[in-house]
C-alpha atoms as an extended CHARMM CRD file, in Angstrom:
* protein
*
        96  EXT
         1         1  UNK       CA             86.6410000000       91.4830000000       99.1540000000  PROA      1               0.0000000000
         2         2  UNK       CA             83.5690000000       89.4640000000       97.8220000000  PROA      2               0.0000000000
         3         3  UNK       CA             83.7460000000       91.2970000000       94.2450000000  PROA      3               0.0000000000
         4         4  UNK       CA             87.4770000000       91.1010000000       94.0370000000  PROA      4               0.0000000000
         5         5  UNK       CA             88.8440000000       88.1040000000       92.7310000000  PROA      5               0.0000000000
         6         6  UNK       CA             92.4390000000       86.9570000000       91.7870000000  PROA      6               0.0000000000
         7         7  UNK       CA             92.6900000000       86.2520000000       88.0670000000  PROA      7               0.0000000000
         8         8  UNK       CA             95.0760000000       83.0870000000       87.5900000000  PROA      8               0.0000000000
         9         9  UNK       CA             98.5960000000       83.5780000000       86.6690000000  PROA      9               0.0000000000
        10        10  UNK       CA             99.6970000000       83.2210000000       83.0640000000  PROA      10              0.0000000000
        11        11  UNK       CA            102.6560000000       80.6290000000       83.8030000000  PROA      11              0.0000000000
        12        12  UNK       CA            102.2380000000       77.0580000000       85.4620000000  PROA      12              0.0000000000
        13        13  UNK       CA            102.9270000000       77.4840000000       89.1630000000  PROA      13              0.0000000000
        14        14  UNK       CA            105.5470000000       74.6390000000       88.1500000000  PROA      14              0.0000000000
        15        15  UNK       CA            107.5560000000       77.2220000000       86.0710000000  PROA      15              0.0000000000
        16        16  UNK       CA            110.4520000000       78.7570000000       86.9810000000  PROA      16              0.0000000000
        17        17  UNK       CA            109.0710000000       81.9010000000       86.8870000000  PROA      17              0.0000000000
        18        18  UNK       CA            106.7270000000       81.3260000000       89.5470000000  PROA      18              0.0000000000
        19        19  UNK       CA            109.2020000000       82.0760000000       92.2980000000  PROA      19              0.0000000000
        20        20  UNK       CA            107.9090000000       85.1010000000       94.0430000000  PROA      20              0.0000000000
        21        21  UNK       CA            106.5090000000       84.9070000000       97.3560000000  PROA      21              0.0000000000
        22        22  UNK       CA            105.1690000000       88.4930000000       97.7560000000  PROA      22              0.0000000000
        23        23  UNK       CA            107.2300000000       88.9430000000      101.1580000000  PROA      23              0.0000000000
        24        24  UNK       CA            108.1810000000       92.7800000000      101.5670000000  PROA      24              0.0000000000
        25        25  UNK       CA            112.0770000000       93.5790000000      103.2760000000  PROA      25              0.0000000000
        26        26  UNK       CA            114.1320000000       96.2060000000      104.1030000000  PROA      26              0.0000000000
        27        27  UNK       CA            115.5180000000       95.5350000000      100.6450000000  PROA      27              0.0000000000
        28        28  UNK       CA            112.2750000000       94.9010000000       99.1580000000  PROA      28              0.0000000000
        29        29  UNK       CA            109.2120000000       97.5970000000      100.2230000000  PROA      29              0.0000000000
        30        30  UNK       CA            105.5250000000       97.4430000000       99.5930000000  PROA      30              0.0000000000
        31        31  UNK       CA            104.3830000000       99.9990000000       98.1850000000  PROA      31              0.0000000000
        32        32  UNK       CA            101.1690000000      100.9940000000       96.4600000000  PROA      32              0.0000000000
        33        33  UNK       CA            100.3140000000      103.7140000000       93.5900000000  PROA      33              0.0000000000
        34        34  UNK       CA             97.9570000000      106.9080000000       94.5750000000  PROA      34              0.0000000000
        35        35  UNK       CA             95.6130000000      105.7410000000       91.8580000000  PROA      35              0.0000000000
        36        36  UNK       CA             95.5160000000      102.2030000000       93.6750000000  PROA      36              0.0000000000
        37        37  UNK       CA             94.8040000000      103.6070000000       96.7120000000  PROA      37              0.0000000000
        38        38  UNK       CA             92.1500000000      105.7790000000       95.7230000000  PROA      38              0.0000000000
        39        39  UNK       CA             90.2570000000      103.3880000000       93.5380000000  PROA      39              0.0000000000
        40        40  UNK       CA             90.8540000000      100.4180000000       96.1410000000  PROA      40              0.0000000000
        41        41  UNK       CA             92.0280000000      101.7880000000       99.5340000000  PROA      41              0.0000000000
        42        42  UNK       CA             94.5330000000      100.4360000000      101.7290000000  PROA      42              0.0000000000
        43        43  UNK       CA             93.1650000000       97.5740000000      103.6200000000  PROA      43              0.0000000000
        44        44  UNK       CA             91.5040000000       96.3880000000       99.9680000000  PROA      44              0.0000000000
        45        45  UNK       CA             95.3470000000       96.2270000000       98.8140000000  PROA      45              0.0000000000
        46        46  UNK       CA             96.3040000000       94.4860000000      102.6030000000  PROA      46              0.0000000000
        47        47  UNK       CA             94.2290000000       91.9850000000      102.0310000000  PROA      47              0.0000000000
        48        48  UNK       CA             95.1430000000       91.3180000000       98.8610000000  PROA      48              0.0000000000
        49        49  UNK       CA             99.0330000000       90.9050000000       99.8510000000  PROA      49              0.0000000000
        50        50  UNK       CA             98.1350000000       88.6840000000      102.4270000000  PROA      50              0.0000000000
        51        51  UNK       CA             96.0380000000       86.5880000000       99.5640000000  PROA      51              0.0000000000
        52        52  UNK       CA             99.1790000000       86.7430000000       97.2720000000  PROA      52              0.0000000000
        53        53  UNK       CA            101.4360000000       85.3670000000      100.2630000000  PROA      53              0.0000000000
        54        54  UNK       CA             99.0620000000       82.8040000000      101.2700000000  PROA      54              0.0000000000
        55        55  UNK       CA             98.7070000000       81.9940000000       98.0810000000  PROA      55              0.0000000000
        56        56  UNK       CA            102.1770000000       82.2390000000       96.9910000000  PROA      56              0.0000000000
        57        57  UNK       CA            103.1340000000       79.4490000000      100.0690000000  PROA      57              0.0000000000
        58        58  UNK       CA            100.6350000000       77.4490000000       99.3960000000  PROA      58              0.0000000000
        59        59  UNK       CA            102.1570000000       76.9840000000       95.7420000000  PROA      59              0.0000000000
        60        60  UNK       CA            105.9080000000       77.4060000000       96.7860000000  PROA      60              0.0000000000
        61        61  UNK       CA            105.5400000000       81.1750000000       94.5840000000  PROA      61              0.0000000000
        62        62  UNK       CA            103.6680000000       82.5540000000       92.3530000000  PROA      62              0.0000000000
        63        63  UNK       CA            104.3400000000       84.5270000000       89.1880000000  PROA      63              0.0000000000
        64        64  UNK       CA            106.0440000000       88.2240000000       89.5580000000  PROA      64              0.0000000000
        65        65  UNK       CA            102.5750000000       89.8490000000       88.4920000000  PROA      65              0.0000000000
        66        66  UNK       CA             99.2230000000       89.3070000000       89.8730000000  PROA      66              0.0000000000
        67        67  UNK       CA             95.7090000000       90.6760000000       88.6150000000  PROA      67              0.0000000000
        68        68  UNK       CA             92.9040000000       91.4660000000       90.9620000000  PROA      68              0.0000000000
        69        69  UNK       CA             89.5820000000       92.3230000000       89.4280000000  PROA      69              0.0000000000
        70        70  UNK       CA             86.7380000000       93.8900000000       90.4890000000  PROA      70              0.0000000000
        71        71  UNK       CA             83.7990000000       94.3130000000       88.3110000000  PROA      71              0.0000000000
        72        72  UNK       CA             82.8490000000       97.2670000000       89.7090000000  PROA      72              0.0000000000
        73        73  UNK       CA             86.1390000000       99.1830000000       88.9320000000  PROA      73              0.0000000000
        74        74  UNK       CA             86.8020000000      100.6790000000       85.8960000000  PROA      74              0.0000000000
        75        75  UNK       CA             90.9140000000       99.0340000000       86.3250000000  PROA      75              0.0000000000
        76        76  UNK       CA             91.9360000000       95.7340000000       87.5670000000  PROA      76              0.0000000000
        77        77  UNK       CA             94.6860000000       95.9590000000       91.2130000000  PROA      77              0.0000000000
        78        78  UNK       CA             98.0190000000       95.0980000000       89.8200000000  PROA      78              0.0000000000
        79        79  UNK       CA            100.6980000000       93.4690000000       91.8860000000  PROA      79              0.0000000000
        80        80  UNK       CA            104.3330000000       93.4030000000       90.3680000000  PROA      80              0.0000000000
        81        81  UNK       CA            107.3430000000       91.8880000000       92.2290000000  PROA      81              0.0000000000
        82        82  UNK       CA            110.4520000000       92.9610000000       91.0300000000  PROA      82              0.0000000000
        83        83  UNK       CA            113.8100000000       91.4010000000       91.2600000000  PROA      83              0.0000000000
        84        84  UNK       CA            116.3850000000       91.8000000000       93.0500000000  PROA      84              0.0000000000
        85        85  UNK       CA            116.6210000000       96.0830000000       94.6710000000  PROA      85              0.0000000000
        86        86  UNK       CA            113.2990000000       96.6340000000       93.4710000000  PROA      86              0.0000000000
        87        87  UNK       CA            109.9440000000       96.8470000000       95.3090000000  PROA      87              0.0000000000
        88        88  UNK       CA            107.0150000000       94.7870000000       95.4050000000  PROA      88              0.0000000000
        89        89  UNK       CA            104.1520000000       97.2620000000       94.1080000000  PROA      89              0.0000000000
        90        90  UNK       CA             99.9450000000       97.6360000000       93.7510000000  PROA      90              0.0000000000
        91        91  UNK       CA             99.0390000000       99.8580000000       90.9300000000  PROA      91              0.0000000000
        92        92  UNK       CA             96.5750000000      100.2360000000       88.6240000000  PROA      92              0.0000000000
        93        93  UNK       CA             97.0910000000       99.1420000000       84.6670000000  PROA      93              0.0000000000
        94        94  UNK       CA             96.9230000000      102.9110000000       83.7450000000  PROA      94              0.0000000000
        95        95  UNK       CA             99.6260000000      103.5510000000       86.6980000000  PROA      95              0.0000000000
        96        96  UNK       CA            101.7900000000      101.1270000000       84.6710000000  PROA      96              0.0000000000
């Protein structure tokens, strides 16, 4: 994951809106795009939801979308949280 890097988040981590914690449930599945998974494969996008959680402890949550970039890709690894019923998703920008 050397050439992948996590772009910072657009809102403080002391907003509001950082209150995401990247944790998948019965009620809230990780899942990933085709497109991700093709461009990044699956234990790129693992590792990366491990980062987010990690990440997302270490600040008491994070902001509902994270940006991954690779210079090497033609797309930047998306990672949206939705509220409440939804899913916690990789996709690509194009995906989007």
């Amino acid at each position: 994951m050397s050439a992948l890097h996590l772009k910072p988040q657009e809102v403080p981590f002391d907003h509001l809106a950082s209150c995401n914690f990247f944790q998948p449930s019965p009620s809230k599945p990780f899942v990933a795009t085709p497109a991700a998974i093709a461009l990044y494969g699956e234990e790129t996008i693992i590792r990366c939801l491990r980062l987010l959680q990690d990440t997302a402890v270490e600040h008491r949550g994070i902001d509902y979308l994270q940006v991954f970039v690779d210079a090497s890709k033609p797309e930047s690894l998306w990672f949206i949280e939705d509220g409440e019923g939804g899913a916690i998703t990789a996709l690509l920008p194009s995906d989007y």
